[in-house]
N, CA, C and O atoms as CSV, one atom per row, in Angstrom:
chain,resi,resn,atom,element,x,y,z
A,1,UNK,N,N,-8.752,-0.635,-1.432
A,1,UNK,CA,C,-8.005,0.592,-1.501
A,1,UNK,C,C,-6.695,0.414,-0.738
A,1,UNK,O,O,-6.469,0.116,0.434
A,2,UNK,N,N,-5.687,0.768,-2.057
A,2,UNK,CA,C,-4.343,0.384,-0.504
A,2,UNK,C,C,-4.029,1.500,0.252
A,2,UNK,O,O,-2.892,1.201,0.618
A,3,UNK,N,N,-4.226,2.394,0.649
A,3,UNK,CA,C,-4.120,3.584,1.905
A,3,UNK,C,C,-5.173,2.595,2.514
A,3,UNK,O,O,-4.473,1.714,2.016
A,4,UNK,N,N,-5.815,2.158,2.896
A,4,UNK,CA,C,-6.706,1.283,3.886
A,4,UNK,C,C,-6.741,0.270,3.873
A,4,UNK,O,O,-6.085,-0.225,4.789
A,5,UNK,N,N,-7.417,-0.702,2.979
A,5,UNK,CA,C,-6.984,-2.364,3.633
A,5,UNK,C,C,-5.968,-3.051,3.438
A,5,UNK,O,O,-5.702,-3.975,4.206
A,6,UNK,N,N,-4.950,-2.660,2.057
A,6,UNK,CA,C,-3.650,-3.182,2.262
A,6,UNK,C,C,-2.824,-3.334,3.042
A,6,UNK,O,O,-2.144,-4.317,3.336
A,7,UNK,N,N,-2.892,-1.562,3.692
A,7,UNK,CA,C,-2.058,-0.914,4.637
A,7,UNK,C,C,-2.585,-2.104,5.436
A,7,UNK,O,O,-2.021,-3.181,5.241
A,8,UNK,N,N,-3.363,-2.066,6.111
A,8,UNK,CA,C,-4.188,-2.474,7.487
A,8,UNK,C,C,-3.959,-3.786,7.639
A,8,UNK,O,O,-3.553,-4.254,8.703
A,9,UNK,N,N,-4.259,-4.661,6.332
A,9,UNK,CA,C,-3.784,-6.118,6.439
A,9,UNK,C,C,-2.478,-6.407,6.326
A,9,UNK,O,O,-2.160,-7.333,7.072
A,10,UNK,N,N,-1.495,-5.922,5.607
A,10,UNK,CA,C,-0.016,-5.873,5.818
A,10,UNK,C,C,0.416,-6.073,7.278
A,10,UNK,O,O,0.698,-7.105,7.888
A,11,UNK,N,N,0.369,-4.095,7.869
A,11,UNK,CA,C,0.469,-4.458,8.805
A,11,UNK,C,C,0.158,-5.182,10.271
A,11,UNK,O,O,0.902,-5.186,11.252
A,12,UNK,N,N,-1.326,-5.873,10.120
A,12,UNK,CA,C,-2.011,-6.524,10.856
A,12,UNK,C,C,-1.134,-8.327,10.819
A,12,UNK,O,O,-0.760,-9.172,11.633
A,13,UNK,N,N,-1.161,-8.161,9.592
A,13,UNK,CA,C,0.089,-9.573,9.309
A,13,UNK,C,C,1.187,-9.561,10.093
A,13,UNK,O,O,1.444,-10.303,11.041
A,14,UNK,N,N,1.910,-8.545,9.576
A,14,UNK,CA,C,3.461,-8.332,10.612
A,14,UNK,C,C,3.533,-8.181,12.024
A,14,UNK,O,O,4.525,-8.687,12.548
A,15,UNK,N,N,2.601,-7.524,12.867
A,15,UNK,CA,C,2.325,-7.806,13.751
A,15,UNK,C,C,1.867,-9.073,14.710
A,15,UNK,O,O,1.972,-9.242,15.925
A,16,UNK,N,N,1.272,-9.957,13.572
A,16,UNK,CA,C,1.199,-11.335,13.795
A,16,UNK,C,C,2.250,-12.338,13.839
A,16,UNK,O,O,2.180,-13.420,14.422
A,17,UNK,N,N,3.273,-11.864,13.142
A,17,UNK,CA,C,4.417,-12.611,13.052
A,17,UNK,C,C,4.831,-13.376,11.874
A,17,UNK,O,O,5.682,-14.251,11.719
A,18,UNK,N,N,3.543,-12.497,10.659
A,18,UNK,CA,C,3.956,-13.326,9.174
A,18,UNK,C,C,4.731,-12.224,8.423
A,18,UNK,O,O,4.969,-11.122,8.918
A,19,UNK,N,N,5.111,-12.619,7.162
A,19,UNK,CA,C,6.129,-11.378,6.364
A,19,UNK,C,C,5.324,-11.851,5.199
A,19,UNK,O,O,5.404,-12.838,4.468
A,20,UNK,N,N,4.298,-10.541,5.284
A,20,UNK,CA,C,3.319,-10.191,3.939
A,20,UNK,C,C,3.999,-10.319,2.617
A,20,UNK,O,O,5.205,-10.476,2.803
A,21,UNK,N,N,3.769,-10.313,1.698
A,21,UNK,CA,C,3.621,-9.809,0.639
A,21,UNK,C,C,2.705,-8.811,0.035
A,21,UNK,O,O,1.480,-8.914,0.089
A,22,UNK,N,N,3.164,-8.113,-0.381
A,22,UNK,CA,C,2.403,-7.091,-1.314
A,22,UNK,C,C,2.716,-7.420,-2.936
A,22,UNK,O,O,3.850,-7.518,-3.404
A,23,UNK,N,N,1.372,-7.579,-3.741
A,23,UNK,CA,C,1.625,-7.632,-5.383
A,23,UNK,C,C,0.958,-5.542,-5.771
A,23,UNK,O,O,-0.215,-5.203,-5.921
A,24,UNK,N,N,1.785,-4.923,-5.801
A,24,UNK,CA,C,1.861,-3.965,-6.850
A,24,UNK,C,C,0.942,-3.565,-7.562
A,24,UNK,O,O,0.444,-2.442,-7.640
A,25,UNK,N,N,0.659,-4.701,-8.207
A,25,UNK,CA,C,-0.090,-4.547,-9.571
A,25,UNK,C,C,-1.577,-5.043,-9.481
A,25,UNK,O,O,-2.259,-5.068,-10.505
A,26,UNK,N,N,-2.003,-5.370,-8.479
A,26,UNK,CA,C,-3.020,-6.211,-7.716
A,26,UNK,C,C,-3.537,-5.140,-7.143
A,26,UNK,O,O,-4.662,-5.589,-6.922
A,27,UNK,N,N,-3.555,-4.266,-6.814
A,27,UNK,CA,C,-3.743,-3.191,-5.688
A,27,UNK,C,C,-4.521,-1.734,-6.373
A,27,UNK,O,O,-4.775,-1.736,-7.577
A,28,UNK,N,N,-4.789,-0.793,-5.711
A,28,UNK,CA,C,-5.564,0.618,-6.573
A,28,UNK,C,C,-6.076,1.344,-5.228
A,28,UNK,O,O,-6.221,0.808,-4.129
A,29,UNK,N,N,-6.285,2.529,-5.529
A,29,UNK,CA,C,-6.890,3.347,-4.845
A,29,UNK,C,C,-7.800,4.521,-5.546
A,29,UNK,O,O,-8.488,4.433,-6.563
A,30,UNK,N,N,-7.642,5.360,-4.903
A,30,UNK,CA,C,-8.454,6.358,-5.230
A,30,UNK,C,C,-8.086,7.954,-4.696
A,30,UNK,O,O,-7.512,8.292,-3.661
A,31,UNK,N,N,-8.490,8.572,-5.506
A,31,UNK,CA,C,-7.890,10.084,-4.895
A,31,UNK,C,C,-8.552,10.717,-3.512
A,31,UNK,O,O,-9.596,10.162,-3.167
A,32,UNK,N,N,-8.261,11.395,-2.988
A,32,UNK,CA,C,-9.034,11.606,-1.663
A,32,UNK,C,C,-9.102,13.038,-1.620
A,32,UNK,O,O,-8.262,13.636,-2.293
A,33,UNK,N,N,-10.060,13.809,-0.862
A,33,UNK,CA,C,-10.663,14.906,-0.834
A,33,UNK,C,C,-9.631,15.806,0.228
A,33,UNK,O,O,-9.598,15.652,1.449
A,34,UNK,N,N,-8.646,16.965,-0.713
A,34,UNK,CA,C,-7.948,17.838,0.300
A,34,UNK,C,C,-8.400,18.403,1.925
A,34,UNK,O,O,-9.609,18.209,2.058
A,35,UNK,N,N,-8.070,18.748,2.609
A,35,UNK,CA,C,-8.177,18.902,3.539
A,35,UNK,C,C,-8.712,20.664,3.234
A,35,UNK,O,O,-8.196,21.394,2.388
A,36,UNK,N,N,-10.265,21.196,4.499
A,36,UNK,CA,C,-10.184,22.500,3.505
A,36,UNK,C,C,-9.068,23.227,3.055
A,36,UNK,O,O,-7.874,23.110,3.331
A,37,UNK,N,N,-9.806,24.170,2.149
A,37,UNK,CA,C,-8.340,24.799,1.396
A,37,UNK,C,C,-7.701,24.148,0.895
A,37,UNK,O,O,-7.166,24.854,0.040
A,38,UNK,N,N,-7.267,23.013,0.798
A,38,UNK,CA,C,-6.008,22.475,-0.165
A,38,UNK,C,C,-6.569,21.461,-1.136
A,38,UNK,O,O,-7.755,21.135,-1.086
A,39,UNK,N,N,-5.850,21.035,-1.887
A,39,UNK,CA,C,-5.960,20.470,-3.117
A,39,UNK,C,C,-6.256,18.871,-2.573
A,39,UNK,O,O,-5.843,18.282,-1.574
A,40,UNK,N,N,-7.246,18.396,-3.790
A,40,UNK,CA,C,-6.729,16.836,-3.248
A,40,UNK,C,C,-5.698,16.306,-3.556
A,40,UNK,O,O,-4.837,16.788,-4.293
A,41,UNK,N,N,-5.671,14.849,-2.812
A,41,UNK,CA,C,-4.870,13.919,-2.642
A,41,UNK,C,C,-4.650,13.033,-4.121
A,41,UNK,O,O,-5.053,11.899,-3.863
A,42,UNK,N,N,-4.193,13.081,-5.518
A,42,UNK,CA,C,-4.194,12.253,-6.315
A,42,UNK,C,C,-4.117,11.047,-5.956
A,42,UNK,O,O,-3.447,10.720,-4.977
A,43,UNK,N,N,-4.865,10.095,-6.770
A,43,UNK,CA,C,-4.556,8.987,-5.969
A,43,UNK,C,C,-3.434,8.261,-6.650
A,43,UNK,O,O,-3.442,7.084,-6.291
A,44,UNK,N,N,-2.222,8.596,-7.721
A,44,UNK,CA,C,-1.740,8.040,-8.176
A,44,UNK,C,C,-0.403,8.166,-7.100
A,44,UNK,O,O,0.329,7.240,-6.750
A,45,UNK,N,N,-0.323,9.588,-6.692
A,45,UNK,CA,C,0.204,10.064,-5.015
A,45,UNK,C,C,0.268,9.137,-3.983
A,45,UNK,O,O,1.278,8.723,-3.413
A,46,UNK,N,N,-1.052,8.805,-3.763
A,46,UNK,CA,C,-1.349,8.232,-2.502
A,46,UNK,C,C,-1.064,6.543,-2.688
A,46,UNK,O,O,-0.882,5.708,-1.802
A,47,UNK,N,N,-1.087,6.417,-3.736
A,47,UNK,CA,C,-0.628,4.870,-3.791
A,47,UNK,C,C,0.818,4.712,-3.874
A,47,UNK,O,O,1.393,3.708,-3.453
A,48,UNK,N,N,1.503,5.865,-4.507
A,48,UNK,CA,C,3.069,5.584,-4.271
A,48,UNK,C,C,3.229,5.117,-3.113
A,48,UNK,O,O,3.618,4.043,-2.653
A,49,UNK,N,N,2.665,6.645,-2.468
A,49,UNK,CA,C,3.334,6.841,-0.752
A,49,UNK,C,C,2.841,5.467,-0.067
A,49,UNK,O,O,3.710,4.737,0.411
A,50,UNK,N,N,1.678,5.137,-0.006
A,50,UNK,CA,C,1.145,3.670,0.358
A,50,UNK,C,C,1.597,2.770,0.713
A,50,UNK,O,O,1.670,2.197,1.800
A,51,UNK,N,N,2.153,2.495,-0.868
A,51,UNK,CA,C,2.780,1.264,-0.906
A,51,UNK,C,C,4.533,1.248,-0.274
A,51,UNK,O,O,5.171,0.286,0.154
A,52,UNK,N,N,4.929,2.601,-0.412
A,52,UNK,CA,C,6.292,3.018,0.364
A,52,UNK,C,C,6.276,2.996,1.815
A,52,UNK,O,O,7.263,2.703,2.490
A,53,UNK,N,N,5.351,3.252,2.196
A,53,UNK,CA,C,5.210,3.080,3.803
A,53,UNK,C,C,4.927,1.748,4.025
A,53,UNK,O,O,5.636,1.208,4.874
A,54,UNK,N,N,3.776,0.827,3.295
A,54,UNK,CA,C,4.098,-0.930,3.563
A,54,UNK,C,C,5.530,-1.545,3.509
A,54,UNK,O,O,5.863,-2.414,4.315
A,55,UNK,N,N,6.290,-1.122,2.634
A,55,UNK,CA,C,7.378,-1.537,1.749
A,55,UNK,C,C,8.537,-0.969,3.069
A,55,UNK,O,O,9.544,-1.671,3.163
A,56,UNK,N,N,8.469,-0.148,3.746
A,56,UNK,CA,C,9.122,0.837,4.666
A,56,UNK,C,C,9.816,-0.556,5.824
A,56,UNK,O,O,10.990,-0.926,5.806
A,57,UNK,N,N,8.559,-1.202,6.881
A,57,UNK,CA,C,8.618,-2.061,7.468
A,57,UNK,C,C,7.700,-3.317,7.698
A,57,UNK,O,O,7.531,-4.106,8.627
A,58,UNK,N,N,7.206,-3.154,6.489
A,58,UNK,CA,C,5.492,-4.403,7.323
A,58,UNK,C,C,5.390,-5.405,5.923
A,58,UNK,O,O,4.570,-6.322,5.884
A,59,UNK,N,N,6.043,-5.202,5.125
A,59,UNK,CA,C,5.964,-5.929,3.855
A,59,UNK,C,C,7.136,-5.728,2.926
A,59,UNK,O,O,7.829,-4.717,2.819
A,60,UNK,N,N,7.251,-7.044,2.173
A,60,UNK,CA,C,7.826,-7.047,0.476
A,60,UNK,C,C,6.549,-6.351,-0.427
A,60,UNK,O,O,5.328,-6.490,-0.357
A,61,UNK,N,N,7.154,-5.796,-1.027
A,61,UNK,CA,C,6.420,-5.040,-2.165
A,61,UNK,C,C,6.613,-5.371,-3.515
A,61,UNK,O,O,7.200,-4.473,-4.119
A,62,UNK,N,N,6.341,-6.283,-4.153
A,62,UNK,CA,C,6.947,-6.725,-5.816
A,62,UNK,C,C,5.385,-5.970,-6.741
A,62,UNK,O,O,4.196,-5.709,-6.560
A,63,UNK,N,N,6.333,-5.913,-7.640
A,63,UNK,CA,C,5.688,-5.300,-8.667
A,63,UNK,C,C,4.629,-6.212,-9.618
A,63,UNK,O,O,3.893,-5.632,-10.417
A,64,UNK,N,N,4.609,-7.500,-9.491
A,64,UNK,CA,C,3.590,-8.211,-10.119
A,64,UNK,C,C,4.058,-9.694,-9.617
A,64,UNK,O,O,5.166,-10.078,-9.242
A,65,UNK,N,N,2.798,-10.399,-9.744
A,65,UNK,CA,C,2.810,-11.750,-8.915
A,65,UNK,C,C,3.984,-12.748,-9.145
A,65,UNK,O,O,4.424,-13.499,-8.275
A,66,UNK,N,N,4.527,-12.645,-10.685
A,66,UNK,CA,C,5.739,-13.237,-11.322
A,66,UNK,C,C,7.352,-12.885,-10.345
A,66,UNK,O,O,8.425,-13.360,-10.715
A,67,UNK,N,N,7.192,-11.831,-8.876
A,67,UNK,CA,C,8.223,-11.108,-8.901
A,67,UNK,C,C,8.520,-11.163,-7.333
A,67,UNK,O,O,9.338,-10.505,-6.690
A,68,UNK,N,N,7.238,-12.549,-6.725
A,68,UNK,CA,C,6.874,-12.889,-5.720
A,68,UNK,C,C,8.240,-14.217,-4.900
A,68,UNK,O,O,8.250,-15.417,-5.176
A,69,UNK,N,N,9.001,-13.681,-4.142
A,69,UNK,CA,C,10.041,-14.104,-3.928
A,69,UNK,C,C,9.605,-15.753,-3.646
A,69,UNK,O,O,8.395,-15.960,-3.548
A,70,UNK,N,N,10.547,-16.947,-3.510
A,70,UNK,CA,C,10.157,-18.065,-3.737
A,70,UNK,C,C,10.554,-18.626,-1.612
A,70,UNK,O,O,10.320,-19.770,-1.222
């Protein structure tokens, strides 16, 4: 799920002192259960934001393995 182990290994990488990669298209989640009262979390939502917050500071983010800088 990338809201959890992507996130987590990304930034567990960068903190180590490597510069992750993220493949895009490799990746999935799942929708998550609103908080009471509110709606859930789509997970098509939660993987944008996800992958925008890896992509933010802790990783490259390419869209499929072909797109994986050299």
């Amino acid at each position: 799920m990338t809201h959890m182990c992507v996130n987590s290994t990304a930034r567990g990488a960068f903190n180590l002192g490597y510069a992750p990669t993220v493949v895009a298209s490799a990746t999935a989640t799942r929708a998550l259960p609103g908080l009471p009262g509110q709606d859930p979390v789509p997970a098509q939502a939660l993987q944008a934001a996800s992958l925008a917050a890896v992509a933010d500071l802790f990783a490259v983010v390419v869209s499929g393995a072909g797109d994986i800088p050299d």
